[in-house]
C-alpha positions as protocol buffer text, in pm:
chain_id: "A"
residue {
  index: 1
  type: UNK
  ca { x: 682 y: -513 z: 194 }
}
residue {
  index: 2
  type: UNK
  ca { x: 515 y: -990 z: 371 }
}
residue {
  index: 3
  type: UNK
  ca { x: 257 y: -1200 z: 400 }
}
residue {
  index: 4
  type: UNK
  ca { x: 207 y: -1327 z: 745 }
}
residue {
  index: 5
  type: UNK
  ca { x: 3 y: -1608 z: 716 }
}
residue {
  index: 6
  type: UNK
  ca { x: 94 y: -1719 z: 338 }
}
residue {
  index: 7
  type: UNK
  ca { x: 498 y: -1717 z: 428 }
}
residue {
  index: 8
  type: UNK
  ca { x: 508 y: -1554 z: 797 }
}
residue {
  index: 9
  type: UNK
  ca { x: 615 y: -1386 z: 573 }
}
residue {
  index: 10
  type: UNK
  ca { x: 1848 y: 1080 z: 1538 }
}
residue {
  index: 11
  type: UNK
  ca { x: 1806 y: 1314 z: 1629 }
}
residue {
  index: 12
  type: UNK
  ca { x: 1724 y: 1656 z: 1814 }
}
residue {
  index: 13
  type: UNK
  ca { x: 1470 y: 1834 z: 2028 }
}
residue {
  index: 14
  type: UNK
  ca { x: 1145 y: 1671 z: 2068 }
}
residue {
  index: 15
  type: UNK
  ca { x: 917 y: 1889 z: 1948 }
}
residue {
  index: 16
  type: UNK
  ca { x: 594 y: 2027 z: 2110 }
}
residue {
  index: 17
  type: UNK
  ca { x: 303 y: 1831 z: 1994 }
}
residue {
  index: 18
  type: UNK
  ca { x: 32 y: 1977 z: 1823 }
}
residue {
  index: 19
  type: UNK
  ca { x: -335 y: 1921 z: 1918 }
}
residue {
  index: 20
  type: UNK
  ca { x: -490 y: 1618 z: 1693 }
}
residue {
  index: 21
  type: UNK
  ca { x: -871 y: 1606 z: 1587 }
}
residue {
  index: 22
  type: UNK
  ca { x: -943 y: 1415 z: 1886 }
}
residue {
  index: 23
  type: UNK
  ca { x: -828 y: 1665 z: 2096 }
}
residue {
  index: 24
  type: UNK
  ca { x: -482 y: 1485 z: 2260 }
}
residue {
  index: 25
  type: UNK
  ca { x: -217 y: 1721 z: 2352 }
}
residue {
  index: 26
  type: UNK
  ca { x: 154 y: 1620 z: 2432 }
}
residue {
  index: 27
  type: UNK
  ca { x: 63 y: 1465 z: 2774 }
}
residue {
  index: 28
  type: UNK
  ca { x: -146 y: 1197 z: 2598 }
}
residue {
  index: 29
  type: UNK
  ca { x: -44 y: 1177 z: 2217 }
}
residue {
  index: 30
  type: UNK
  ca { x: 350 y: 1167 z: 2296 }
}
residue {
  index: 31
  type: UNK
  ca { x: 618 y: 1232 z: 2113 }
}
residue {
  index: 32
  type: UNK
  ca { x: 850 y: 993 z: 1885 }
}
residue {
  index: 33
  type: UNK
  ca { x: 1182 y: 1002 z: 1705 }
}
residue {
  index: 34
  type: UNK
  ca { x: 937 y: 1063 z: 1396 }
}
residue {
  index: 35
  type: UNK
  ca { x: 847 y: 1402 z: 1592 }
}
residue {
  index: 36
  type: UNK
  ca { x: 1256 y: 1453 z: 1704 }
}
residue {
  index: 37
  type: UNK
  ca { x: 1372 y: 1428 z: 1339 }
}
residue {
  index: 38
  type: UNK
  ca { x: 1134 y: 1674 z: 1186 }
}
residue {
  index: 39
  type: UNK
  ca { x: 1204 y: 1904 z: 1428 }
}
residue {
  index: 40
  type: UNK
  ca { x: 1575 y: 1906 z: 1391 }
}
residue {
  index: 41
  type: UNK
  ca { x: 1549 y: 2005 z: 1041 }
}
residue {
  index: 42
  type: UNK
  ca { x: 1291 y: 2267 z: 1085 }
}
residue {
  index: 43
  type: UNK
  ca { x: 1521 y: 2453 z: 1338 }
}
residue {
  index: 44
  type: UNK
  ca { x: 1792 y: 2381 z: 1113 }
}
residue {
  index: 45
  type: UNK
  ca { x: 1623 y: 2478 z: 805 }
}
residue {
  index: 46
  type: UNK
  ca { x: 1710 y: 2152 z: 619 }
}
residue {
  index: 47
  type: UNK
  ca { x: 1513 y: 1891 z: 410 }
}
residue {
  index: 48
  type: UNK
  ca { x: 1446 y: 1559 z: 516 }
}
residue {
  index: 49
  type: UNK
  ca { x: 1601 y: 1248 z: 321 }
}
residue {
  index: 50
  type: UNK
  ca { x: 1375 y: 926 z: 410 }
}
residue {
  index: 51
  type: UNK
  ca { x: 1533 y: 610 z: 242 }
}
residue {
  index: 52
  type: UNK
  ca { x: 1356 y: 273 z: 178 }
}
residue {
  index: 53
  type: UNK
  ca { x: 1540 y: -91 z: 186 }
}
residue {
  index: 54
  type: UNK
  ca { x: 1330 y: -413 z: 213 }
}
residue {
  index: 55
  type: UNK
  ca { x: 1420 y: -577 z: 492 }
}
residue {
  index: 56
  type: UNK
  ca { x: 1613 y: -941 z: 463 }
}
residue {
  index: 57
  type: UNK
  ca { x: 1683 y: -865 z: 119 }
}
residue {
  index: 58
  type: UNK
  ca { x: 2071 y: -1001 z: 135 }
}
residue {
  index: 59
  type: UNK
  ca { x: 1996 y: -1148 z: 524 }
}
residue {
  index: 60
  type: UNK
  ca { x: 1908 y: -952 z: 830 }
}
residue {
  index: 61
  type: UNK
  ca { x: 2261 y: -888 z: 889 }
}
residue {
  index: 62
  type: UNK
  ca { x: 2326 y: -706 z: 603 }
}
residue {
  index: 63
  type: UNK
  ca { x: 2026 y: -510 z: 669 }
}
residue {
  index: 64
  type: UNK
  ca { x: 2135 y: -397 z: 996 }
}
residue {
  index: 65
  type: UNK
  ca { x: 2492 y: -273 z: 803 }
}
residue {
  index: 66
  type: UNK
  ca { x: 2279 y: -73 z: 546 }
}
residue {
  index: 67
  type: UNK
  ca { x: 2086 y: 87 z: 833 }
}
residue {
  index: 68
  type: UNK
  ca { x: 2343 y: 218 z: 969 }
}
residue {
  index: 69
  type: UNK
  ca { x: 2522 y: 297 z: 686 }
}
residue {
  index: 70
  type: UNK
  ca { x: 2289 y: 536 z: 529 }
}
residue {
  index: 71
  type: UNK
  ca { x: 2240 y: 685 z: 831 }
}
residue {
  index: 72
  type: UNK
  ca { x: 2578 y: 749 z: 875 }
}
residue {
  index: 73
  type: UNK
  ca { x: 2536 y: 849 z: 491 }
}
residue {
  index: 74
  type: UNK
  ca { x: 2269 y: 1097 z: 592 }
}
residue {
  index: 75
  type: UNK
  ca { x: 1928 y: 946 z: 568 }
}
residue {
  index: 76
  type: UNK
  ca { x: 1720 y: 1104 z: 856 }
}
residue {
  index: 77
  type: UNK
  ca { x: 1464 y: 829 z: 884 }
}
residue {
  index: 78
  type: UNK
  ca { x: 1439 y: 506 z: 719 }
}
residue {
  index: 79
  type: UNK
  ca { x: 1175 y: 294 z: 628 }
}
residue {
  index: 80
  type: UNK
  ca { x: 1220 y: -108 z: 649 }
}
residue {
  index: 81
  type: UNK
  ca { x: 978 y: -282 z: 364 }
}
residue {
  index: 82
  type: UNK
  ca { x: 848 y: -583 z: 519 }
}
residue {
  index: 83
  type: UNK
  ca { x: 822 y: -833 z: 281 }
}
residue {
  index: 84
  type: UNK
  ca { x: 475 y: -952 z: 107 }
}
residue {
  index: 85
  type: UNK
  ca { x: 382 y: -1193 z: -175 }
}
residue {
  index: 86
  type: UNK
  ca { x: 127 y: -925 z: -353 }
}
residue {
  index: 87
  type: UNK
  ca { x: 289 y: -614 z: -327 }
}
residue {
  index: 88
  type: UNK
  ca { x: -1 y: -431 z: -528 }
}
residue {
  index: 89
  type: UNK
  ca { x: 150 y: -98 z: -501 }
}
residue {
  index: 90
  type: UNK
  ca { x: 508 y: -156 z: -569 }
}
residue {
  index: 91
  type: UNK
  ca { x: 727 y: -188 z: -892 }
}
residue {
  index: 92
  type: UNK
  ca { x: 938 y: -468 z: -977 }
}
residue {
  index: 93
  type: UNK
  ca { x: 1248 y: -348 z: -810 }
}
residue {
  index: 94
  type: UNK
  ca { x: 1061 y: -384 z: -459 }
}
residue {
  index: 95
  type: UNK
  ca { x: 868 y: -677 z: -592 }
}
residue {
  index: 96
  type: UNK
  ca { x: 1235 y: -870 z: -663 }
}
residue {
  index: 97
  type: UNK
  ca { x: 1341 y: -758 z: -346 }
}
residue {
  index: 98
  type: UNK
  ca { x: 1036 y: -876 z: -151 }
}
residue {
  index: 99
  type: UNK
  ca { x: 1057 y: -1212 z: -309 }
}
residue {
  index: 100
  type: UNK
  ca { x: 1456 y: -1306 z: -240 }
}
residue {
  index: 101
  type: UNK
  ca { x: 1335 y: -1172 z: 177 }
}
residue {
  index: 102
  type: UNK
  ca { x: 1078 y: -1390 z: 162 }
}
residue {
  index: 103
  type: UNK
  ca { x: 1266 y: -1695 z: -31 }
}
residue {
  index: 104
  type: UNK
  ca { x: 1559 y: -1638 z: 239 }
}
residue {
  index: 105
  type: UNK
  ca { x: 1271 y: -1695 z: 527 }
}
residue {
  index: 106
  type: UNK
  ca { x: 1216 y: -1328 z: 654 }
}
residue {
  index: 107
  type: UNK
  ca { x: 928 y: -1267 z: 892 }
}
residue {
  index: 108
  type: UNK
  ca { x: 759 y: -997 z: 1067 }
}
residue {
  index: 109
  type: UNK
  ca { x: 888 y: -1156 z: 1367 }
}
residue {
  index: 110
  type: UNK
  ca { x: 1212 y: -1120 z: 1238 }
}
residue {
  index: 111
  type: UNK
  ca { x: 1196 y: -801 z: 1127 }
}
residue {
  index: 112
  type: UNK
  ca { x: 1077 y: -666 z: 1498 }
}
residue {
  index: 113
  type: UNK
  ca { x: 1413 y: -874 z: 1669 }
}
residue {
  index: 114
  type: UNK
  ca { x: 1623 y: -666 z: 1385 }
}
residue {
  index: 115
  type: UNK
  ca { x: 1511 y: -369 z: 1469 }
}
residue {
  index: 116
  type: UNK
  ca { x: 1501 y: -465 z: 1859 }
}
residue {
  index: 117
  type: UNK
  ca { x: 1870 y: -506 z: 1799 }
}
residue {
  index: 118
  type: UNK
  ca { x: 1964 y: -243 z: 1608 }
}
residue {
  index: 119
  type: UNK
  ca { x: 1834 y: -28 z: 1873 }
}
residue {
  index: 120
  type: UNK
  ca { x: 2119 y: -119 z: 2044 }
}
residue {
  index: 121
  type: UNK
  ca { x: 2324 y: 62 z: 1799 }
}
residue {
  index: 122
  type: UNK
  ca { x: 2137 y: 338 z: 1675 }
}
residue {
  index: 123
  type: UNK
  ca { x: 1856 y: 622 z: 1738 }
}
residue {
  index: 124
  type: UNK
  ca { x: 1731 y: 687 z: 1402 }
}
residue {
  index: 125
  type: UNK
  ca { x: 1400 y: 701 z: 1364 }
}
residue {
  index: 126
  type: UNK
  ca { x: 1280 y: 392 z: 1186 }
}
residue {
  index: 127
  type: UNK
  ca { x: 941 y: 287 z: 1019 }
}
residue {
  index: 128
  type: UNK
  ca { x: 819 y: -12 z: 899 }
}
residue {
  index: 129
  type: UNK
  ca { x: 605 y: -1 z: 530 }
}
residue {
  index: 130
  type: UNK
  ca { x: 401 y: -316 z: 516 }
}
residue {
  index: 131
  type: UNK
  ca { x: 57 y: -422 z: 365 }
}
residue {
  index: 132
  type: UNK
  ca { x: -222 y: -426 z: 562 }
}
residue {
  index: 133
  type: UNK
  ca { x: -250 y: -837 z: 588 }
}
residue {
  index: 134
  type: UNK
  ca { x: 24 y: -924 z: 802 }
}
residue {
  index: 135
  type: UNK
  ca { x: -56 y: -680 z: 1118 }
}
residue {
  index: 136
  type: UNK
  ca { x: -394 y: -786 z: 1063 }
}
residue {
  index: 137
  type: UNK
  ca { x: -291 y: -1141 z: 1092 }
}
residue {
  index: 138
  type: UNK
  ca { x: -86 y: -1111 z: 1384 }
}
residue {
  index: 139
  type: UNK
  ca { x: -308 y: -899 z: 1578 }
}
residue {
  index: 140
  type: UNK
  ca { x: -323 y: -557 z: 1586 }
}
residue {
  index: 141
  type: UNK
  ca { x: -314 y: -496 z: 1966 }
}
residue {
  index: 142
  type: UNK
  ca { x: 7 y: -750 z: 2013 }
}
residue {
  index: 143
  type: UNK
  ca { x: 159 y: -615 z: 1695 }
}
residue {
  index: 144
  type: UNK
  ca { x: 153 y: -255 z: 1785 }
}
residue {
  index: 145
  type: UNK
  ca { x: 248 y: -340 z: 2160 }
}
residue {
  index: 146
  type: UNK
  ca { x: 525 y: -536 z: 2038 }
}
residue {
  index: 147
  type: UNK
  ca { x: 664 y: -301 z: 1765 }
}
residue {
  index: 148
  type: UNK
  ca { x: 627 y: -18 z: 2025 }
}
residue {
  index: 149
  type: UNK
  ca { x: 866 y: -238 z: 2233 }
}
residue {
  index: 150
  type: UNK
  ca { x: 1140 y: -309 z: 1991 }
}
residue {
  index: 151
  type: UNK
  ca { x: 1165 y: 71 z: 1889 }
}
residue {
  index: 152
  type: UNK
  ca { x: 964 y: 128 z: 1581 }
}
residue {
  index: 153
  type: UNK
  ca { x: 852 y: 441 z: 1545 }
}
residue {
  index: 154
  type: UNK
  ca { x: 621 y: 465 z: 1240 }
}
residue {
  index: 155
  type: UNK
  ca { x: 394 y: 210 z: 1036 }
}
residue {
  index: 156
  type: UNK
  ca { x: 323 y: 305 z: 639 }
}
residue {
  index: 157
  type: UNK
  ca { x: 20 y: 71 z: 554 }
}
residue {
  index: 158
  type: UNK
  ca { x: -7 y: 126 z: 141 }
}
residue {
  index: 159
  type: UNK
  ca { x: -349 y: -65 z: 128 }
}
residue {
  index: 160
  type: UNK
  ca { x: -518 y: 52 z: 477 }
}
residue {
  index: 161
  type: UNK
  ca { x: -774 y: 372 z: 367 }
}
residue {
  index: 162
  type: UNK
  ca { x: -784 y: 634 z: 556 }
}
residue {
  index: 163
  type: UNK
  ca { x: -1121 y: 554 z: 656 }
}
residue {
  index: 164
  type: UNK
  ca { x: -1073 y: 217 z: 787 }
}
residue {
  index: 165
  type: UNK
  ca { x: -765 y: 303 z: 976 }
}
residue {
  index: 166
  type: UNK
  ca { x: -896 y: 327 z: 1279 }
}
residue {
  index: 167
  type: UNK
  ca { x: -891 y: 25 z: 1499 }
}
residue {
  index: 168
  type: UNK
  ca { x: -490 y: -4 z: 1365 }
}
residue {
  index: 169
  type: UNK
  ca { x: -446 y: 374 z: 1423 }
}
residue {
  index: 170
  type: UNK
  ca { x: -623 y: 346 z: 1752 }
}
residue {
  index: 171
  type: UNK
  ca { x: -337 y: 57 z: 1905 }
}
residue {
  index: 172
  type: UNK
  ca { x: -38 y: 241 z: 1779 }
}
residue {
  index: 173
  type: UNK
  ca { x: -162 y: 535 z: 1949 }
}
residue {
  index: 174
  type: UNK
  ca { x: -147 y: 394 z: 2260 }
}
residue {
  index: 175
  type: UNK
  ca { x: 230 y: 324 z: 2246 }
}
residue {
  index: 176
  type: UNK
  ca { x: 303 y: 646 z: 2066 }
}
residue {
  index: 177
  type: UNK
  ca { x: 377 y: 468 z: 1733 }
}
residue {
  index: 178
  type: UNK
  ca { x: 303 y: 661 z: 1429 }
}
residue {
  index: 179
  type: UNK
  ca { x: 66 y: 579 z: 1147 }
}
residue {
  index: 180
  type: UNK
  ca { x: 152 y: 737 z: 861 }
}
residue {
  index: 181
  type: UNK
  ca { x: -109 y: 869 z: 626 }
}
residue {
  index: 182
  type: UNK
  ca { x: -109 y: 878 z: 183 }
}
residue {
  index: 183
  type: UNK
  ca { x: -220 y: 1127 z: -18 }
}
residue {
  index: 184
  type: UNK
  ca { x: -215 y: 1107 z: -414 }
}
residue {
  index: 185
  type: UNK
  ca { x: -271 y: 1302 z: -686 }
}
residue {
  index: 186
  type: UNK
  ca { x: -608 y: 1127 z: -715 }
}
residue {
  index: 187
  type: UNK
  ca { x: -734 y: 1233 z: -391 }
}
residue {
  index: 188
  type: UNK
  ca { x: -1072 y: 1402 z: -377 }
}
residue {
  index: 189
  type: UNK
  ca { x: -1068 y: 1757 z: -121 }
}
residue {
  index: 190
  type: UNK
  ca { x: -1230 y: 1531 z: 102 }
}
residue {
  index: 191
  type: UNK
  ca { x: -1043 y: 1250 z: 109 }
}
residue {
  index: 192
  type: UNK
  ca { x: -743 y: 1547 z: 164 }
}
residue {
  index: 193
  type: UNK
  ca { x: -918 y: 1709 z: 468 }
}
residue {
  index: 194
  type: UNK
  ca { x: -972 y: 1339 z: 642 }
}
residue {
  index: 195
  type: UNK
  ca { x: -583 y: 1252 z: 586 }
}
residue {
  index: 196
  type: UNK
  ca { x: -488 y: 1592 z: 721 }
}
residue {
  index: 197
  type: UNK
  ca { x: -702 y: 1553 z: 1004 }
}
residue {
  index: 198
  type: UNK
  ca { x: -582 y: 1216 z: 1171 }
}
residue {
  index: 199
  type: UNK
  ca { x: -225 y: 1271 z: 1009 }
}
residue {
  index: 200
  type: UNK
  ca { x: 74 y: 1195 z: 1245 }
}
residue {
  index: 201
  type: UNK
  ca { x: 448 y: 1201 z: 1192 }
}
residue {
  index: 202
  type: UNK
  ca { x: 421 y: 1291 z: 843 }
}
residue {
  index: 203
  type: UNK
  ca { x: 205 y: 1288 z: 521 }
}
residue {
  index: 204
  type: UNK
  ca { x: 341 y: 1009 z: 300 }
}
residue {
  index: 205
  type: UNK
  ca { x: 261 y: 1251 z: -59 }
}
residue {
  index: 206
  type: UNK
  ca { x: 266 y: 1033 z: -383 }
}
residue {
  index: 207
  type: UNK
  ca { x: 419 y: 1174 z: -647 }
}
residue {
  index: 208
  type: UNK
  ca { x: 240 y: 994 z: -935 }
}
residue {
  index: 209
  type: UNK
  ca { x: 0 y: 744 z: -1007 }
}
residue {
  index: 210
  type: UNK
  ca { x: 86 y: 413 z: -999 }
}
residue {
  index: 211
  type: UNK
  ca { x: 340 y: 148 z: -823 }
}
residue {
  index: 212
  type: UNK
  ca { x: 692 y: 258 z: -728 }
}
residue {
  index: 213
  type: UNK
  ca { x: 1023 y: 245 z: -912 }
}
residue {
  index: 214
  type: UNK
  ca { x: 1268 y: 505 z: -1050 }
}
residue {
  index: 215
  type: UNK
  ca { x: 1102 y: 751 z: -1346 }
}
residue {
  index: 216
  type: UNK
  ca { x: 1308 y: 992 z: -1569 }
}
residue {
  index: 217
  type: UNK
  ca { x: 1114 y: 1289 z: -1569 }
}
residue {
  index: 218
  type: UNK
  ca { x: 923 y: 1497 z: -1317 }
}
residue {
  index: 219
  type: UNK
  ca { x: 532 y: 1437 z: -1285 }
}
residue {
  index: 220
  type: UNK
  ca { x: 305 y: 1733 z: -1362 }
}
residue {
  index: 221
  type: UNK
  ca { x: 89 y: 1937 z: -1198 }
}
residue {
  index: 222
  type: UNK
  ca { x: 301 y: 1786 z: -855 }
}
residue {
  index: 223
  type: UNK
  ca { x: 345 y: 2164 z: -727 }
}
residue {
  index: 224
  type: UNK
  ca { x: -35 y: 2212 z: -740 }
}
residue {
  index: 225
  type: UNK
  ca { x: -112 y: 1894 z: -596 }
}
residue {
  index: 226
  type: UNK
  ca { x: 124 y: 1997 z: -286 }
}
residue {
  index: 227
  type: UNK
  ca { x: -35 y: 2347 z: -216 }
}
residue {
  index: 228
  type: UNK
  ca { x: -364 y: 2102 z: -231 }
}
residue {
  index: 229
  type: UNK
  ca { x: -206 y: 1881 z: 91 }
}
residue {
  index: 230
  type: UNK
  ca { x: -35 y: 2220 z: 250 }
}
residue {
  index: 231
  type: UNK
  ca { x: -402 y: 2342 z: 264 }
}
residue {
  index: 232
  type: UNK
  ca { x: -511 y: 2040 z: 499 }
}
residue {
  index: 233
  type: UNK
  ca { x: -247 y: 1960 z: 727 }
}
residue {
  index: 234
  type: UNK
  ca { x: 59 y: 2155 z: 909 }
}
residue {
  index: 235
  type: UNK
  ca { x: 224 y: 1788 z: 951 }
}
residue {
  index: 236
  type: UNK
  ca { x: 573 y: 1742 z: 742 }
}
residue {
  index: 237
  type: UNK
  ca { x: 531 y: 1683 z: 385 }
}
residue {
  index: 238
  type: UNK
  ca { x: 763 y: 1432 z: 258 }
}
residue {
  index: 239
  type: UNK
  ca { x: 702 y: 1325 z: -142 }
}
residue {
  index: 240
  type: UNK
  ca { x: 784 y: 986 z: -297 }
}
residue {
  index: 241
  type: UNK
  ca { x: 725 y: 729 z: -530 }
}
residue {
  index: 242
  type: UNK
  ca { x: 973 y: 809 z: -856 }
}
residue {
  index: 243
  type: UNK
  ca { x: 1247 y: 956 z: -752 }
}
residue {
  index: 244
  type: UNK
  ca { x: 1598 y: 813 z: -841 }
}
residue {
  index: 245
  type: UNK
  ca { x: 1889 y: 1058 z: -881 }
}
residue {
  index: 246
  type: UNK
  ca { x: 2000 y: 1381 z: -657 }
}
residue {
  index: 247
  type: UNK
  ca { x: 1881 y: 1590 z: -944 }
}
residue {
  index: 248
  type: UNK
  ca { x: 1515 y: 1452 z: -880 }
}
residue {
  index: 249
  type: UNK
  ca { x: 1586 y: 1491 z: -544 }
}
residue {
  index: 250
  type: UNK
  ca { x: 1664 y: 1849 z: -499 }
}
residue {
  index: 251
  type: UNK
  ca { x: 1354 y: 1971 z: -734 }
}
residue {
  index: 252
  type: UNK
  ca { x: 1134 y: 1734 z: -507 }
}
residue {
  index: 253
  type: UNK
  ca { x: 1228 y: 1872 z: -174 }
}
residue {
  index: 254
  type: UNK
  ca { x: 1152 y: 2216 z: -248 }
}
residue {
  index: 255
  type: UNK
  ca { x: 805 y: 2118 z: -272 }
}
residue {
  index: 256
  type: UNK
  ca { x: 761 y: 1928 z: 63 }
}
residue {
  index: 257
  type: UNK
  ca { x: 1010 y: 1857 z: 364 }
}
residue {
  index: 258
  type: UNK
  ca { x: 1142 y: 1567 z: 299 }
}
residue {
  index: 259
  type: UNK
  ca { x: 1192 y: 1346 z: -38 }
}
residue {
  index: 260
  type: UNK
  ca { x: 1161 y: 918 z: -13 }
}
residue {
  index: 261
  type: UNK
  ca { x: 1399 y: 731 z: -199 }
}
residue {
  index: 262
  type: UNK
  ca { x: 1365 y: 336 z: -250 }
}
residue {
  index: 263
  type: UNK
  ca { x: 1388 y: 140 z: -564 }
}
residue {
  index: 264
  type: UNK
  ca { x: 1701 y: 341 z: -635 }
}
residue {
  index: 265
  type: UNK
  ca { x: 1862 y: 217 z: -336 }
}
residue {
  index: 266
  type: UNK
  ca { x: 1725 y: -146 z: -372 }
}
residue {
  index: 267
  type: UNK
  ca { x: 1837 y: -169 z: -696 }
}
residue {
  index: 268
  type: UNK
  ca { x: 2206 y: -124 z: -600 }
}
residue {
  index: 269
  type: UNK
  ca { x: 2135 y: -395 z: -318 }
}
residue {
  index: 270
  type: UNK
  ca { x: 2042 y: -616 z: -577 }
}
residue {
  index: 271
  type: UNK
  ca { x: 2341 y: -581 z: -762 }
}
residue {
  index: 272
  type: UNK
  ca { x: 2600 y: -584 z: -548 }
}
residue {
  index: 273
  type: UNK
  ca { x: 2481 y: -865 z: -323 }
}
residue {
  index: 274
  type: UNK
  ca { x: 2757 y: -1085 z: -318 }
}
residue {
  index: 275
  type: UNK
  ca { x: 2979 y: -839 z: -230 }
}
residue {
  index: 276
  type: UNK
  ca { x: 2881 y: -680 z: 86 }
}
residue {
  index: 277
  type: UNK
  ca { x: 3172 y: -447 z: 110 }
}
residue {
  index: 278
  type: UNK
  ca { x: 3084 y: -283 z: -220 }
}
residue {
  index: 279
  type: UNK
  ca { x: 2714 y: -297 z: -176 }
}
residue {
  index: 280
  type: UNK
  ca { x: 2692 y: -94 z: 145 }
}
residue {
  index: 281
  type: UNK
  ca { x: 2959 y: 170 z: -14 }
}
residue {
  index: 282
  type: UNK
  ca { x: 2772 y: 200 z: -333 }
}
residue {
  index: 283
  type: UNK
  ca { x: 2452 y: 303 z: -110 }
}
residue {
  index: 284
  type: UNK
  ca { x: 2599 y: 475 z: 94 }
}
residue {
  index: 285
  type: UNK
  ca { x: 2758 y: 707 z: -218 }
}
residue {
  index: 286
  type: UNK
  ca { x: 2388 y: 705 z: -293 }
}
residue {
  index: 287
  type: UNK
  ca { x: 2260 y: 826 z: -8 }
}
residue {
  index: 288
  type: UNK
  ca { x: 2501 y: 1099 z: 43 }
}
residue {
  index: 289
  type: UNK
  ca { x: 2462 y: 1253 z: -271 }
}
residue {
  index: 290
  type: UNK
  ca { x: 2080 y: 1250 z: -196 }
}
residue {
  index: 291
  type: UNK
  ca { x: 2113 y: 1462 z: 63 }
}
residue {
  index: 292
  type: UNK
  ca { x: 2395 y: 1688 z: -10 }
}
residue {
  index: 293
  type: UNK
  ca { x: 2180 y: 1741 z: -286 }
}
residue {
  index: 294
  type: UNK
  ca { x: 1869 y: 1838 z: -115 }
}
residue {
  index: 295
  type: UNK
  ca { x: 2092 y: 2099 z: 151 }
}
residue {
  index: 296
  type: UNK
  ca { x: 2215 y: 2330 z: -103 }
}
């Protein structure tokens, strides 16, 4: 996930949109490859597999070949991390990660002109996770006019409440960019019913308290905390934060529709760097057995 001022820093049927708390329909809300995805794998029964990669960690380049390697792999969206210098909900995995984009000179700017040009190459439905800071600094009408443009689809915002989302949520809106919502364990009913309400896409659900980054076991109480989201929104469910192996994976996505991997993935990045080749089979291995996993 970058700071902007400190270091500048596919698929399937659209569905038919449902009718937000404002009252939009499908004539005025619109529909994304968010909306496409999800709607694929309800008709097809299936699980979603949503992976996570930081993007410029190993170049912009090599970014663009992971992309399109897990998708190939099976991811069904992907998120691109855009790199930030206090990354206050991630582990050190991302934090590592974030620091060699930044140190290699990776920008939001940057980021948009990758994904501009992998659009060239590929449908999948892509979403950027970034902290609140740098769309704030580079101006939330431009930036959502501009990411609309090069073909992102979705915006996670970690440290944007619910409640103050709505001059951001407001400018994606107009160019039928998603914002995606949290909810956490921690969550009061209310705080549930508000993120249910303005949900769109999908419900980002955290799994467990705290930053990201692979865990062994399973977090309690998780099933009752679902049935507490399922009771606010009919929006996708998809659960993160935590979960590393395909094991995880399939006990996950029977809770929710669709499971987030990240620091697993990064990790691999990080350790097979210098050897592209390798890195980009290792992940996509990875990835694979994620979602073979989850379709069973």
């Amino acid at each position: 996930m970058s700071d902007h001022p400190r270091a500048e820093t596919g698929n399937g049927a659209e569905r038919a949109a449902q009718t937000f708390l404002s009252g939009e329909t499908a004539a005025t809300d619109g529909l994304n490859r968010i909306d496409a995805a999800f709607d694929r794998l309800r008709r097809e029964n299936g699980k979603g597999l949503i992976t996570y990669i930081t993007a410029g960690d190993a170049g912009y380049e090599a970014t663009a070949d992971l992309v399109l390697a897990m998708e190939q792999a099976g991811a069904d969206l992907i998120e691109l991390g855009v790199p930030f210098s206090d990354p206050m909900a991630d582990g050190p995995v991302i934090q590592q990660a974030s620091r060699r984009a930044l140190a290699g000179g990776t920008t939001l700017t940057g980021i948009l002109g990758l994904v501009r040009r992998l659009r060239e190459r590929t449908q999948v439905p892509l979403l950027l996770m970034t902290y609140y800071n740098p769309v704030l600094h580079y101006g939330l009408a431009v930036f959502a006019a501009e990411a609309a443009a090069a073909g992102v689809d979705g915006l996670i915002v970690p440290d944007l409440p619910v409640e103050e989302s709505g001059p951001l949520l407001t400018e994606l809106q107009a160019h039928r960019v998603r914002l995606i919502p949290f909810a956490a364990p921690t969550s009061t009913p209310e705080r549930l019913a508000r993120v249910g309400q303005l949900a769109r896409g999908f419900v980002y659900c955290v799994s467990l308290t705290g930053v990201t980054g692979a865990r062994e076991g399973l977090p309690r109480d998780l099933e009752e905390f679902m049935r507490r989201v399922r009771i606010c929104t009919d929006r996708p469910l998809a659960i993160g934060f935590g979960i590393a192996s395909p094991d995880q994976a399939a006990l996950m996505s029977r809770l929710g529709d669709a499971v987030i991997v990240g620091s697993a993935i990064v990790s691999l990045i990080e350790r097979y760097a210098a050897d592209r080749e390798t890195m980009l089979q290792q992940v996509s291995a990875l990835v694979g057995s994620l979602k073979r996993a989850i379709s069973l």
